[in-house]
C-alpha positions as CSV (number, residue, x, y, z in Angstrom):
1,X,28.2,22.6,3.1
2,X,27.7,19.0,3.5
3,X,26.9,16.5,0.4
4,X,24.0,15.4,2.7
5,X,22.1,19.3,2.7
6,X,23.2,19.5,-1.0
7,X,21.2,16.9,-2.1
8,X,18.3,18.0,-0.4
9,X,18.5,21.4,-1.4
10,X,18.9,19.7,-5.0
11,X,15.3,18.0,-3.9
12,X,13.7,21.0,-3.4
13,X,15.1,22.7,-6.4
14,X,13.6,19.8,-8.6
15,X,10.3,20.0,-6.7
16,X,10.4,23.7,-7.5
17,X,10.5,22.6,-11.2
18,X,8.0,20.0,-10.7
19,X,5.7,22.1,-9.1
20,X,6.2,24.5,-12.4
21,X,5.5,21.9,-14.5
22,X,2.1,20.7,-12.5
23,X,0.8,24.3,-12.9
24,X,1.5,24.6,-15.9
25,X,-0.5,21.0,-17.0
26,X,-3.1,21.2,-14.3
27,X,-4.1,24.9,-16.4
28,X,-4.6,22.5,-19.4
29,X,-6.0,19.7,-18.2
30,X,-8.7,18.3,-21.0
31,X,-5.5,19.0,-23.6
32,X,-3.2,17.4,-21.8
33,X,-5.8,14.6,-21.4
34,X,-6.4,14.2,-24.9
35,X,-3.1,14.2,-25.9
36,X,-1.5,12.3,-23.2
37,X,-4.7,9.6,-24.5
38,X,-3.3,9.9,-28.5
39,X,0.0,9.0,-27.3
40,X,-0.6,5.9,-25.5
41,X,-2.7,4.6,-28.1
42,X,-0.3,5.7,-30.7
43,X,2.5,4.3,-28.8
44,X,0.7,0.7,-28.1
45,X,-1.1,0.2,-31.3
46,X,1.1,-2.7,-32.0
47,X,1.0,-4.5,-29.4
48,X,-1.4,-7.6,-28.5
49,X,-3.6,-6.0,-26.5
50,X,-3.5,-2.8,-28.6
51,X,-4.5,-4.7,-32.0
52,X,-6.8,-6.6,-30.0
53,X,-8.8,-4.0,-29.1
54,X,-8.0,-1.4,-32.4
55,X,-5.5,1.2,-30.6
56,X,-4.9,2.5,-34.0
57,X,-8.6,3.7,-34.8
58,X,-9.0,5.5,-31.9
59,X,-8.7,9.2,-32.1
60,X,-11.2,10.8,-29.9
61,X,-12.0,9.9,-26.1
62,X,-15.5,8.6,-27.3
63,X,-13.5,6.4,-30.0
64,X,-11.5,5.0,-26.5
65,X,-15.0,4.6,-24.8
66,X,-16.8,3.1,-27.7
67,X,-13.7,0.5,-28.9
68,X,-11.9,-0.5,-25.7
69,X,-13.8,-2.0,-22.5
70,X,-13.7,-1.4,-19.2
71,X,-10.9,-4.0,-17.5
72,X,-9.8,-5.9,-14.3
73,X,-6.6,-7.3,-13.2
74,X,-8.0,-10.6,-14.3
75,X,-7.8,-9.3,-17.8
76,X,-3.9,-8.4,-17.7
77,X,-3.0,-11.5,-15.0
78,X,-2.4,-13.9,-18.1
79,X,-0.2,-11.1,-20.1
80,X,1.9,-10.5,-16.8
81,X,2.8,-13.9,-16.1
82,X,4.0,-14.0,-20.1
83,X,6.0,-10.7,-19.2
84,X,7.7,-12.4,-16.2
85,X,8.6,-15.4,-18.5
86,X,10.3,-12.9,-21.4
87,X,7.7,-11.9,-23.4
88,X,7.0,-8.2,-24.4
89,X,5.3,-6.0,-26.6
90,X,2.0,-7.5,-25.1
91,X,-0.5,-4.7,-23.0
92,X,2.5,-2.3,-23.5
93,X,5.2,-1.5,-26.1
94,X,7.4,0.8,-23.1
95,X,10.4,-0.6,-21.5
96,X,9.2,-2.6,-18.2
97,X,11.4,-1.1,-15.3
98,X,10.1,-3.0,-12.7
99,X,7.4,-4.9,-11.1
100,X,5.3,-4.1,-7.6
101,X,3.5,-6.0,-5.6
102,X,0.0,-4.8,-4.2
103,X,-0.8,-4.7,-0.5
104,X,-3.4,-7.1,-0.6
105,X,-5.6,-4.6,0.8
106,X,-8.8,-5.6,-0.8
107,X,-7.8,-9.6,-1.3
108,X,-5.3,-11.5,-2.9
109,X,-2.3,-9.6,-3.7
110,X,-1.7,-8.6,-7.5
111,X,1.7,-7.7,-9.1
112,X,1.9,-5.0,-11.5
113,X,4.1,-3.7,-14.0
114,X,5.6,-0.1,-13.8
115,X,7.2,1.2,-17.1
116,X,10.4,3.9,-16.8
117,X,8.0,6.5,-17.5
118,X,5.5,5.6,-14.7
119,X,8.6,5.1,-12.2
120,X,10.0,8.0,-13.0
121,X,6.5,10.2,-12.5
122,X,6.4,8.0,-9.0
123,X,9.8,9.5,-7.6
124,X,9.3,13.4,-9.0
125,X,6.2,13.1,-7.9
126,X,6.1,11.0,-5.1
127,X,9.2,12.3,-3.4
128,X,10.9,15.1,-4.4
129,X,7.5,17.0,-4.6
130,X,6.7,16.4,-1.1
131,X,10.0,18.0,0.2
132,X,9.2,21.1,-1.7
133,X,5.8,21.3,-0.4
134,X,7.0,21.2,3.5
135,X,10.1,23.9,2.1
136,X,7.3,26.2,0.9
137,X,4.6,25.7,4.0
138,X,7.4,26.3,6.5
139,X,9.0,29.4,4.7
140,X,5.5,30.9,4.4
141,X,5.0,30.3,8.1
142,X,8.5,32.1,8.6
143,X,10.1,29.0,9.6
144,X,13.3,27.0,8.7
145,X,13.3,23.6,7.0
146,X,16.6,21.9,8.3
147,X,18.8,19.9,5.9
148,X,19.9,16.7,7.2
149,X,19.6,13.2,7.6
150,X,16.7,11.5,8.0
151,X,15.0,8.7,10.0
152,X,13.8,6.3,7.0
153,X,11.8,3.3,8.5
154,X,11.4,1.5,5.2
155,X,12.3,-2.2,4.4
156,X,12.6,-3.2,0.9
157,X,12.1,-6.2,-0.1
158,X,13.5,-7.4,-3.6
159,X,13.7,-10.0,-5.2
160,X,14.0,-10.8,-9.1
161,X,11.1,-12.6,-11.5
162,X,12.8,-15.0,-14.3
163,X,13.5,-12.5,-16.9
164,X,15.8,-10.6,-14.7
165,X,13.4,-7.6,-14.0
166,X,13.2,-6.4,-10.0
167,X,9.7,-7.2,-8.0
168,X,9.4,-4.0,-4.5
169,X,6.3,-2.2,-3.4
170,X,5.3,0.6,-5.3
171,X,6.1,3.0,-3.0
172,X,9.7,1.9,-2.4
173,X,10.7,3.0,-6.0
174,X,11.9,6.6,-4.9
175,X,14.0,4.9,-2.5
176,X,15.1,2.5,-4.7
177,X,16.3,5.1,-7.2
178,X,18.4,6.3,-4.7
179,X,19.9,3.5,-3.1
180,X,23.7,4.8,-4.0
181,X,23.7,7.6,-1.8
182,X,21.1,6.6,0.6
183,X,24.4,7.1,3.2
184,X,23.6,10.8,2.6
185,X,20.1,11.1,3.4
186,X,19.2,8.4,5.8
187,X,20.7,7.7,9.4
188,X,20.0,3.9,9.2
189,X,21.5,1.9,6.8
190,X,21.1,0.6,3.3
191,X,21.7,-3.1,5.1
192,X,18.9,-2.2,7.4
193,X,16.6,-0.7,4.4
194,X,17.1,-3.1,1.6
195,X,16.9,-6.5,3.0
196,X,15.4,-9.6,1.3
197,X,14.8,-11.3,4.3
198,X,13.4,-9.1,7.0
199,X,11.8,-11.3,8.9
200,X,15.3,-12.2,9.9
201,X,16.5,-8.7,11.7
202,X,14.3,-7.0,14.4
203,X,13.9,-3.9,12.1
204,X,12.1,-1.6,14.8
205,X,15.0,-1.9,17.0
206,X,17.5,-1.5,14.4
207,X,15.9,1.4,13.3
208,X,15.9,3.2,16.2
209,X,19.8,2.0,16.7
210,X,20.7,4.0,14.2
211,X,18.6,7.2,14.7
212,X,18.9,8.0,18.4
213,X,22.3,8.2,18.4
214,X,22.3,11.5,15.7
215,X,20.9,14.7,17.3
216,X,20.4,16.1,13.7
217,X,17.8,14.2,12.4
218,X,15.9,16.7,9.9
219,X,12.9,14.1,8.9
220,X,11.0,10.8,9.9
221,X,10.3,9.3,6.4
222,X,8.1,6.0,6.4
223,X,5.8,4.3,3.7
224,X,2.9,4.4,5.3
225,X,2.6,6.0,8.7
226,X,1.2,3.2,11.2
227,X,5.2,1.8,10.3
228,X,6.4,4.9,11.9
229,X,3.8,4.8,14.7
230,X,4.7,1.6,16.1
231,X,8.2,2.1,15.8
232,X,7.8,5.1,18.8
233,X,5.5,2.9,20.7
234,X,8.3,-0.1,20.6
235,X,10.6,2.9,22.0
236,X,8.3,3.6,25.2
237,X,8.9,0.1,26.2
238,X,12.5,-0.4,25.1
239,X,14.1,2.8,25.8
240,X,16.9,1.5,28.6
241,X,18.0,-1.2,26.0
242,X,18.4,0.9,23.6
243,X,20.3,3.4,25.8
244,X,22.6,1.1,27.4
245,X,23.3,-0.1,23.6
246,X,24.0,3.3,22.6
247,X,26.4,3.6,25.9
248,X,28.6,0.8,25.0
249,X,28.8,0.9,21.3
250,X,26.7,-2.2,20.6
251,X,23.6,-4.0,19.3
252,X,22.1,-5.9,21.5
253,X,22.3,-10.0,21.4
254,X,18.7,-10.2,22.0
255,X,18.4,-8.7,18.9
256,X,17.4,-11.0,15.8
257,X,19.9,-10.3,13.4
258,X,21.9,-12.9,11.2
259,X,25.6,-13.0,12.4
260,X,27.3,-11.6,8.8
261,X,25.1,-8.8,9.3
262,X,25.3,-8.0,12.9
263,X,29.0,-8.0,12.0
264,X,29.0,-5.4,9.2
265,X,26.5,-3.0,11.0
266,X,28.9,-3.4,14.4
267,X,31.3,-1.6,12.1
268,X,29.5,1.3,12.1
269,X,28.9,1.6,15.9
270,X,31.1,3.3,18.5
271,X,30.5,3.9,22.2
272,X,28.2,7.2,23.0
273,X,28.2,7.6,26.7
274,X,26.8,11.3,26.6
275,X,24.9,11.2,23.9
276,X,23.0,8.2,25.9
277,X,22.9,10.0,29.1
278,X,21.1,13.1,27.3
279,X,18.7,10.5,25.6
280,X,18.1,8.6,28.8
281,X,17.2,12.1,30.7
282,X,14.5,13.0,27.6
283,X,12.8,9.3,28.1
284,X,12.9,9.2,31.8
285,X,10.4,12.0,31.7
286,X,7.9,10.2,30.1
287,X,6.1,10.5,26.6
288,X,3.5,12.5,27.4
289,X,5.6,15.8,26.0
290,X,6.5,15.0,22.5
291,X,9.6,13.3,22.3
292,X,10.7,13.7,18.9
293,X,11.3,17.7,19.9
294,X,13.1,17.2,22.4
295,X,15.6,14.7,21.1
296,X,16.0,16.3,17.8
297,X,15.5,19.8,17.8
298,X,16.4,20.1,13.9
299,X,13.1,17.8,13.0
300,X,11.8,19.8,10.6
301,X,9.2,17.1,9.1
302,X,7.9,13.8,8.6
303,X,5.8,12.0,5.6
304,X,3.9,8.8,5.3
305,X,0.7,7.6,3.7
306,X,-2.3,8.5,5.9
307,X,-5.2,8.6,3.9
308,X,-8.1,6.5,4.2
309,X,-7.8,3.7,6.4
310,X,-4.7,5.4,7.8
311,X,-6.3,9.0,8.8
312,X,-6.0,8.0,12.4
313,X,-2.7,7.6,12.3
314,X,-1.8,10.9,11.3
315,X,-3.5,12.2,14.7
316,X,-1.3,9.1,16.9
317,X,1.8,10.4,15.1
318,X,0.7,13.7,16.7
319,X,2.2,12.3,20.0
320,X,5.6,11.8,19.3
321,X,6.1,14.7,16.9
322,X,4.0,17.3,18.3
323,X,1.8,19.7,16.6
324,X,4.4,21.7,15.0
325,X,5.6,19.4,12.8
326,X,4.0,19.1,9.1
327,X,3.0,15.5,8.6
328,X,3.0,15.3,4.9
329,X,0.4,12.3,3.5
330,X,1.9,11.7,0.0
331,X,-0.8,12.5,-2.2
332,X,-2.9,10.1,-3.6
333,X,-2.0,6.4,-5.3
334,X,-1.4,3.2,-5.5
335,X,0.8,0.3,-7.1
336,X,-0.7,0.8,-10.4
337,X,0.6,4.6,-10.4
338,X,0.5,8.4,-8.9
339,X,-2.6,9.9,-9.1
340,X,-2.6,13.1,-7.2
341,X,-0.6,15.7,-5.5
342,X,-0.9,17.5,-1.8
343,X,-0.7,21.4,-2.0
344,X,-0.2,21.3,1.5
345,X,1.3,18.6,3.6
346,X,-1.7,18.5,6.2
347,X,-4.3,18.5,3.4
348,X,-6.3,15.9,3.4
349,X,-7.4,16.4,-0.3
350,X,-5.0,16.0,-3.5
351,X,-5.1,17.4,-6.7
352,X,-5.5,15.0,-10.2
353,X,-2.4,15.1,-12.5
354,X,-3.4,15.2,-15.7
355,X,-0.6,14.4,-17.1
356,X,1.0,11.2,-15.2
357,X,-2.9,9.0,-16.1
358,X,-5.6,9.1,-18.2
359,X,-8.4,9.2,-15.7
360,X,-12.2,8.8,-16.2
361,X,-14.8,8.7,-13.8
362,X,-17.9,7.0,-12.8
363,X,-20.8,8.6,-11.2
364,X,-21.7,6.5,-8.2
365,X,-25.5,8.0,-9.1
366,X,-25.5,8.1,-12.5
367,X,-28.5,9.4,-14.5
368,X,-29.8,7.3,-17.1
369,X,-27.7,7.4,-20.4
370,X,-24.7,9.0,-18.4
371,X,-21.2,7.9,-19.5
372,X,-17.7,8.2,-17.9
373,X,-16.4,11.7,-17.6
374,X,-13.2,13.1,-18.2
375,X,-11.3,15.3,-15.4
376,X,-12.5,18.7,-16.7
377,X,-16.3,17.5,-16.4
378,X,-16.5,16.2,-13.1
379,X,-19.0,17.9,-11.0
380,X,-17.9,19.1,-7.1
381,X,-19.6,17.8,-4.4
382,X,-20.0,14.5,-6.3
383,X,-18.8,10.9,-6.0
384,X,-16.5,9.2,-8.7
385,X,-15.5,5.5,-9.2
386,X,-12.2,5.9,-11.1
387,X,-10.9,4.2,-14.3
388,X,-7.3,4.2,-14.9
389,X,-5.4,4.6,-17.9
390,X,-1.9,4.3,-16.8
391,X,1.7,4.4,-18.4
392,X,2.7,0.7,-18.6
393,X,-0.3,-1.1,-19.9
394,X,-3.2,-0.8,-17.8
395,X,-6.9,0.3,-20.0
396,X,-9.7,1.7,-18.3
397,X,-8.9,-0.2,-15.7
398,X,-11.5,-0.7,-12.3
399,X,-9.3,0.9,-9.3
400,X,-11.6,0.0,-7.0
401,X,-11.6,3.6,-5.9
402,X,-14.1,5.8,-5.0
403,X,-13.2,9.8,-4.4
404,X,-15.2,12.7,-4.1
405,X,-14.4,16.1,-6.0
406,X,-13.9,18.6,-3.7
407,X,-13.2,21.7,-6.0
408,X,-10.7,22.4,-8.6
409,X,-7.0,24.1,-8.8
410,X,-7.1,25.7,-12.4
411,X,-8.3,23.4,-13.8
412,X,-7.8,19.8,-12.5
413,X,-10.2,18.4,-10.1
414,X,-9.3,18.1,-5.7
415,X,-10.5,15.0,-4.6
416,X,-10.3,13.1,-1.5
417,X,-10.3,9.3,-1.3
418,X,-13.7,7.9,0.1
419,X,-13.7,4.5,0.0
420,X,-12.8,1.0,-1.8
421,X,-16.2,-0.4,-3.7
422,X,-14.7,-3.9,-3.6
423,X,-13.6,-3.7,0.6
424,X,-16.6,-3.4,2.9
425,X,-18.8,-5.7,4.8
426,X,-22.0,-6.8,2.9
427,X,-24.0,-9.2,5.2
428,X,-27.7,-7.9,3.9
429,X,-27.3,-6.1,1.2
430,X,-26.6,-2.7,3.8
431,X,-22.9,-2.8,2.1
432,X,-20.9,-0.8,4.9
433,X,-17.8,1.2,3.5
434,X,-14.7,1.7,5.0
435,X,-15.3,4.9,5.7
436,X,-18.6,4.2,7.4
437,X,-16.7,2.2,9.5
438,X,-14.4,4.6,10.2
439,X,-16.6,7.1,11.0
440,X,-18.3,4.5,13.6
441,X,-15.4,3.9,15.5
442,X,-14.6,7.7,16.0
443,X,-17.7,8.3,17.5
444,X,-16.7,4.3,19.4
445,X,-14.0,6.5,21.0
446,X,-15.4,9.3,21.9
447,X,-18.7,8.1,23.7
448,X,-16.2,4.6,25.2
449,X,-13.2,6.2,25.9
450,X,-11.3,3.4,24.6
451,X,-7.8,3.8,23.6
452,X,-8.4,1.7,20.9
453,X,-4.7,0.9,18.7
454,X,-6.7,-1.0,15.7
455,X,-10.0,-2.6,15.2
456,X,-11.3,-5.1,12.6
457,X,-14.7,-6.2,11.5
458,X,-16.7,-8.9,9.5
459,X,-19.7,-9.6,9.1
460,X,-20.6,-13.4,10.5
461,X,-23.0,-14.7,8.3
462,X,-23.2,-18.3,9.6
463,X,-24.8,-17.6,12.8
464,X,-28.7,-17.9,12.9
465,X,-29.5,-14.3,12.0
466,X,-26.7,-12.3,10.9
467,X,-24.1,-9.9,12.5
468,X,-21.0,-8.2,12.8
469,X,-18.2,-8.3,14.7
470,X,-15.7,-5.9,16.0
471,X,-12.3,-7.3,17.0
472,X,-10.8,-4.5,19.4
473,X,-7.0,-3.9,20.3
474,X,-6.4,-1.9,23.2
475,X,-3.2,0.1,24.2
476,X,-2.4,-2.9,26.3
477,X,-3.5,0.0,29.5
478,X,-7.0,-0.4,28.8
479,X,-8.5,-2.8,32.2
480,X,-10.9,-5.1,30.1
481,X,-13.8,-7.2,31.6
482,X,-17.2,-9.1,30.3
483,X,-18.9,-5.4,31.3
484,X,-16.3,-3.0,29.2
485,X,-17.0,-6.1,26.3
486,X,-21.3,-5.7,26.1
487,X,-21.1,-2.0,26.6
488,X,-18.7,-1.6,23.2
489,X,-20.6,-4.1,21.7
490,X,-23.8,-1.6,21.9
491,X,-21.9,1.2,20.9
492,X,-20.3,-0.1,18.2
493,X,-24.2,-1.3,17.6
494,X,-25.8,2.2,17.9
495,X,-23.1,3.9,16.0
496,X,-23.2,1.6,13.1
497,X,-26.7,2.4,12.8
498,X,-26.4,6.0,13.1
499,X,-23.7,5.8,10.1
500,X,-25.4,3.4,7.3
501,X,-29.1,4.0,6.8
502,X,-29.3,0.5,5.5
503,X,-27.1,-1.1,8.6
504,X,-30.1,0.1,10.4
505,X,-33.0,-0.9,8.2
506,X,-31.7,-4.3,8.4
507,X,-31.1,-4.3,12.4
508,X,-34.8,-2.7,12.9
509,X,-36.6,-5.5,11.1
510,X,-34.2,-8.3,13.1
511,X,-32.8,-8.9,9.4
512,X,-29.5,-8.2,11.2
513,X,-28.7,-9.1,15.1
514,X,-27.3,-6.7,17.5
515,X,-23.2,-6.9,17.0
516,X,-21.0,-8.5,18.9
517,X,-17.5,-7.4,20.3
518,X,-14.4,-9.0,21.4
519,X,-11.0,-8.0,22.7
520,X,-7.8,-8.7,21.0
521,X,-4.4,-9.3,22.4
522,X,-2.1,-5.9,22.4
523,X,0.4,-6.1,19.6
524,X,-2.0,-8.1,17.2
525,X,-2.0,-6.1,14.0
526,X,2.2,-6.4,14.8
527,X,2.4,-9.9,15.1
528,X,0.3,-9.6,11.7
529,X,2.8,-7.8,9.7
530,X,5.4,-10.2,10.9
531,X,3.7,-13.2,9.9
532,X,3.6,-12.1,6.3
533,X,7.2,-11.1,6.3
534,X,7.8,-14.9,7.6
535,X,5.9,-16.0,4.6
536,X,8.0,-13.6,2.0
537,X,5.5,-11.1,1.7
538,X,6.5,-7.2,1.4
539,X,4.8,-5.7,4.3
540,X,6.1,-1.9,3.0
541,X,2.6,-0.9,2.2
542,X,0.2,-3.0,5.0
543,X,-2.5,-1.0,5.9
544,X,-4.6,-1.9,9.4
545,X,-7.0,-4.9,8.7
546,X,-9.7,-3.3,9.2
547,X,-12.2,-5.6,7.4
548,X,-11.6,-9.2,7.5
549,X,-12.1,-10.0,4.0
550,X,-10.3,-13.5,3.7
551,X,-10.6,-16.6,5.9
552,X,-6.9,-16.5,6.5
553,X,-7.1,-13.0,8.2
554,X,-10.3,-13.7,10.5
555,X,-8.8,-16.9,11.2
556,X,-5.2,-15.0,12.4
557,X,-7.5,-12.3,14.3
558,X,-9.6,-14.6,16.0
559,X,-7.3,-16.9,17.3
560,X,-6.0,-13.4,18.9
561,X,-9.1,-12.7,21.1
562,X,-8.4,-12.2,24.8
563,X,-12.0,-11.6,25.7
């Protein structure tokens, strides 16, 4: 057996202890809470923050709740920067491991420090979990989980802060942890995955160099799905370059690719004449059969975030990889930790872990006198702003998340992610969620029939009477015109107000004009991602721009309208 299937079996053995572990804790979640909330406080007691604020009194989650407020990243943005600069001991007494960069999904991004601890929690939980979660669905379904190398579309950006500690996304820490044998579980190469300057390669193709060529490929691993998503479209349009490449051995000079580089990953290449003829006979049919399938019959799985803004994506992905391949959607988290785990990989719901956070949430209706409750008191069927607690320094800190509780595994609480209370548009007071946005363009779709790829909206509140606007990219196929334009614009109208009460309130006394709608060039949220990676930004985690929240992305989107 090869060192490649060891390792992943040795995955799925550790997510088999993992999974031990999380039913064991998830069985005794309010003590696991409670105690997992002594030891931090214990632990931190001595440090700035923790004296500032009396770590040392508090013994009791009402202690916590009475002594120590409620927080933003603005209270920790000050202690950071010290960090960076050599301090410690200041919001956390545990050894820093790294830092991570936020998305910049709801503003400016933020970095955030992840202790050993929390890093560790990330990959067990974050990665080895989710292969034992497709190994158990499949065998259940009397299926085979394949053990080979994998396509892995992630670019990781490093880079170092002053006091010598490493900056990535959050997500890339599994990767990261594995970077010494990522020979023996990915197909494309550690040159091609951890590059400080990808704005310099043409990663999509390079990708795709790398995986076509290996008929084995087990699973298609990306950060967040729309990465993986794209990368198949690029291949509908590129397929003869990349098969004449594969043909003679070489990567293309089109190709952007800085010349020490394209030199080292030449190396690696030899002619493939047959395996380009058999690829070339798969694409010439078209991609209206799943493709994945029938170029790798061993794909036994693929993962990415797809929750939230992303749950459209997991249906697109549906083209290339068919139906019978489990999508696995990572769970629930973001850079400031893991939050919650996926019993199965299509769910769309993920169990709390009691025992990576401390978690207490907010009622979105609170009755009067009502205070934060702990995981074991939430209510199903309700709505719950989230406070975090996390492992490397991080108190009752605002998420910005809001999730609903959809029932309980023993007894930790299923929730699925609603929406971000700090990202929608708020013209009027109507304050339109992502979700409600979401939900609008579904029914866009259905009643239009556009093949929408992304869509973005703001709310344009310098015009006479107020409105929104929808920025539309099509599939490129889509025949556009002035007519196609007004009638989405009245859709998007009437299924806005069928989707926010208030939305419609405001647009049946005039308080609100009818929206407007506009046509964006194919390719635009692309050329987006690449215009942050021009600027040094880590694009690992980009999710669609789906509301236009800062001058600098309605200014980019704008300028992008075709119609």
């Amino acid at each position: 057996m090869g060192i490649d299937k060891l390792l992943l079996k040795a995955d799925v053995l550790g997510g088999k202890i993992v999974y031990k572990g999380f039913e064991r804790f998830t069985s005794q979640t309010e003590a696991t809470q409670k105690k997992l909330l002594q030891k931090l406080m214990r632990k931190n007691a001595n440090t700035e923050y923790g004296k500032k604020y009396g770590f040392a009194d508090v013994k009791t989650p009402e202690d916590y709740r009475n002594k120590v407020p409620d927080s933003t990243y603005a209270d920790y943005a000050e202690y950071i920067q010290r960090m960076i600069k050599g301090e410690s001991n200041l919001i956390t007494s545990a050894k820093i491991r790294r830092y991570v960069e936020t998305s910049g999904s709801a503003g400016v991004p933020k970095v955030v420090p992840i202790s050993a601890k929390a890093s560790w929690n990330v990959y067990c939980m974050g990665f080895v979990s989710p292969a034992y979660c497709v190994y158990k669905y499949l065998r259940e379904q009397g299926r085979k989980m394949y053990y080979s190398h994998g396509m892995m579309s992630w670019i990781i950006m490093e880079h170092k802060f002053p006091n010598g500690e490493k900056v990535c996304d959050g997500a890339s820490i599994p990767i990261s942890k594995l970077r010494a044998i990522l020979p023996f579980y990915s197909v494309v190469p550690r040159e091609i995955i951890f590059n400080e300057h990808p704005q310099d390669i043409d990663s999509y193709y390079l990708i795709l160099r790398f995986a076509l060529p290996h008929p084995d490929v087990s699973f298609i691993g990306a950060i967040v799905l729309p990465s993986t998503v794209s990368i198949f479209q690029y291949l509908e349009t590129n397929w003869e370059t990349l098969c004449d490449d594969i043909e003679k051995g070489v990567i293309n000079d089109s190709v952007v690719l800085p010349p020490d580089m394209r030199k080292k990953l030449e190396k690696k290449l030899k002619p493939d004449p047959a395996r380009a003829a058999l690829l070339r006979k798969e694409f010439a049919k078209g991609f209206e059969d799943p493709i994945c399938p029938r170029i790798w019959p061993t794909l036994s799985w693929a993962y990415g975030m797809a929750g939230g803004t992303l749950a459209d994506y997991a249906m697109r992905i549906r083209r290339y990889v068919g139906e019978n391949v489990p999508v696995h959607k990572f769970g629930y988290g973001a850079s400031e930790g893991y939050f919650a785990m996926l019993l199965e990989p299509e769910a769309d719901e993920a169990v709390m872990l009691p025992r990576s956070n401390y978690f207490e949430f907010i009622p979105r209706d609170p009755e009067e006198g009502e205070t934060p409750r702990m995981m074991h008191e939430v209510q199903v069927g309700k709505e719950y702003e989230v406070l975090l607690t996390n492992l490397s320094g991080f108190y009752r800190y605002h998420l910005g998340d809001v999730v609903k509780v959809t029932g309980f595994h023993n007894n930790a609480p299923i929730v699925k992610f609603m929406y971000r209370t700090n990202v929608m548009v708020n013209v009027c007071d109507e304050k339109t969620t992502q979700l409600m946005l979401d939900n609008t363009m579904e029914a866009f779709r259905a009643q239009t029939g556009i093949a929408y790829q992304s869509y973005s909206v703001c709310g344009e509140t310098q015009a006479d009477v107020p409105h929104y606007t929808v920025l539309i990219e099509t599939d490129g196929k889509t025949e556009i015109s002035e007519e196609l334009r007004a009638e989405a614009a009245r859709v998007f109208d009437e299924k806005m107000r069928e989707n926010n009460v208030e939305y419609n309130r405001y647009r049946a006394n005039s308080t609100l004009s009818p929206a407007e709608a506009h046509f964006i060039s194919p390719g635009a949220f692309d050329e987006y991602r690449k215009d942050l990676q021009n600027k040094g930004r880590d694009t690992n985690q980009l999710k669609p721009v789906t509301i236009l929240n800062s001058p600098e992305k309605k200014e980019f989107f704008f300028s992008r309208i075709v119609l």
